[in-house]
C-alpha positions, 0 to 999 in steps of 0.5 A: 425456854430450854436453858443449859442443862436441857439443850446438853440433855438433848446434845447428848440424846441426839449424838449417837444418832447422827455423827457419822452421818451424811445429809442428803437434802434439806426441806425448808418448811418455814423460811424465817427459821434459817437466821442465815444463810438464805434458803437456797445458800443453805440447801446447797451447802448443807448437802453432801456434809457429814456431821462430825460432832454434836455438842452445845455452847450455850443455849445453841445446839451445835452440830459440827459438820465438814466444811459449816456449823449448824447451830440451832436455837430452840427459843420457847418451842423448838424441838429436834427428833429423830424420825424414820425417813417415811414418816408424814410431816407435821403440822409444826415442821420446819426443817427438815434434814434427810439422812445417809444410814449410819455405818452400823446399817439401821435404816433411812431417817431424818432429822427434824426442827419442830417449833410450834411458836416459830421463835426458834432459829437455825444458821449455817456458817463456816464461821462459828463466831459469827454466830457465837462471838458474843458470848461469855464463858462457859460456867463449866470452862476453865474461864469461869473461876470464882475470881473471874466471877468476883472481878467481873460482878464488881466491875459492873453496876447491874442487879444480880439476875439480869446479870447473870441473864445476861449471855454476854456475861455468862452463857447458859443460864436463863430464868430457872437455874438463876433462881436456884443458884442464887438462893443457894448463894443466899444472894438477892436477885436484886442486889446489885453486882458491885456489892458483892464480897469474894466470899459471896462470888465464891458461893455464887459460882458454886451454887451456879455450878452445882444447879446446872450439874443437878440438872444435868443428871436430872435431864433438865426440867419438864417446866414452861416449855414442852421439853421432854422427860427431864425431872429436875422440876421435883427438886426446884428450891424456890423457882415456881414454888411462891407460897411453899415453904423454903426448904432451908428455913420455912419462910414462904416463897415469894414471887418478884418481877425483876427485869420483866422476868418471873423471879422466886426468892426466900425473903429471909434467907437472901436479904438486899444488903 
């Protein structure tokens, strides 16, 4: 599943082609993609909107637009492409949005929502929090402080992962980027958050920050899902990576479940205290 850093990559690869533009008409191939409105609700709405801005809060991505906010979720398979207006739809489109030209003049094209597994999800709504209202903060916001982070990790009695996993805690991070912001932070996926000391939450939020960021100038990574073209993969730390050695110390990667969730760890270098 796409996670921070691949649905900014995508955020900022899709915003040249479609701010400023108008959508003309909707094609709703699968019905159980839209979350909300209803299908003819979305199809009236949506036509005549401009699409003013194109950006991410989460996972979401969030296309601001005159009157609503389309907010797409990709989940395991989901993908958006710019295509030309005549080209056949696939097999695996679901929706699909016609498109005015932009003001530089380049030709008709669409905006399309494919998703081989059907997991991912689309709303439309005047109200954003509706849809986001239960989110945490952002690990880019001015929120997220290493004392936010300390004060809400002991005011909990969680394991670490599901914590951070956890998007009404901290949006954003999912499977891979925990791994790695927490072997940075040398901290255990399964100690538990109210055990955790200041100077440990000082080097969590660093790490997080530093991982995401990484993977941000790497475009994401090109791993358990059929994202394209990121590279962040040739540089995991820990995830994926059972049996090789940790690049800190040499002590062989090991594979732990933890909340039903592949988990990567080096044993020596983040110990349960």
């Amino acid at each position: 599943m796409p996670e921070l850093p691949e649905v900014e990559t995508i955020a900022r690869g899709l915003r040249p082609h479609l701010v400023g533009r108008t959508i003309l008409s909707a094609d709703l191939r699968w019905a159980r993609t839209l979350a909300i409105p209803s299908a003819r609700k979305f199809r009236e709405q949506v036509q005549g909107q401009r699409i003013e801005e194109v950006g991410r809060r989460a996972k979401f991505l969030s296309l601001r637009l005159t009157d609503y906010h389309l907010f797409v979720h990709l989940r395991m398979s989901g993908d958006l492409y710019i295509k030309e207006a005549d080209t056949a739809p696939e097999k695996h489109d679901r929706l699909i949005l016609m498109l005015s030209p932009l003001p530089k003049g380049e030709g008709q094209e669409k905006l399309v929502f494919n998703d081989t597994r059907k997991f991912g999800r689309v709303w439309l709504t005047a109200n954003p929090d509706e849809v986001l209202g239960d989110l945490g903060p952002e690990p880019f916001s001015g929120e997220f402080t290493p004392q936010w982070l300390y004060e809400n990790l002991r005011a909990r009695h969680r394991q670490l992962k599901p914590l951070l996993l956890d998007q009404s805690f901290l949006a954003g991070l999912g499977n891979i980027y925990t791994d790695e912001a927490l072997h940075r932070a040398k901290l255990h996926p399964l100690a538990a958050s109210d055990s955790v000391k200041r100077k440990q939450a000082e080097a969590l939020h660093e790490s997080i920050r530093t991982v995401l960021s990484e993977g941000i100038r790497r475009n994401g990574a090109s791993i358990d899902w059929v994202y394209r073209g990121g590279e962040f993969q040739n540089y995991f730390r820990v995830y994926g990576r059972e049996g090789e050695p940790c690049p800190v110390c040499g002590t062989p990667i090991q594979r732990l479940v933890v909340g039903q969730r592949g988990t990567h760890v080096c044993p020596r270098c983040q110990k349960v205290e």
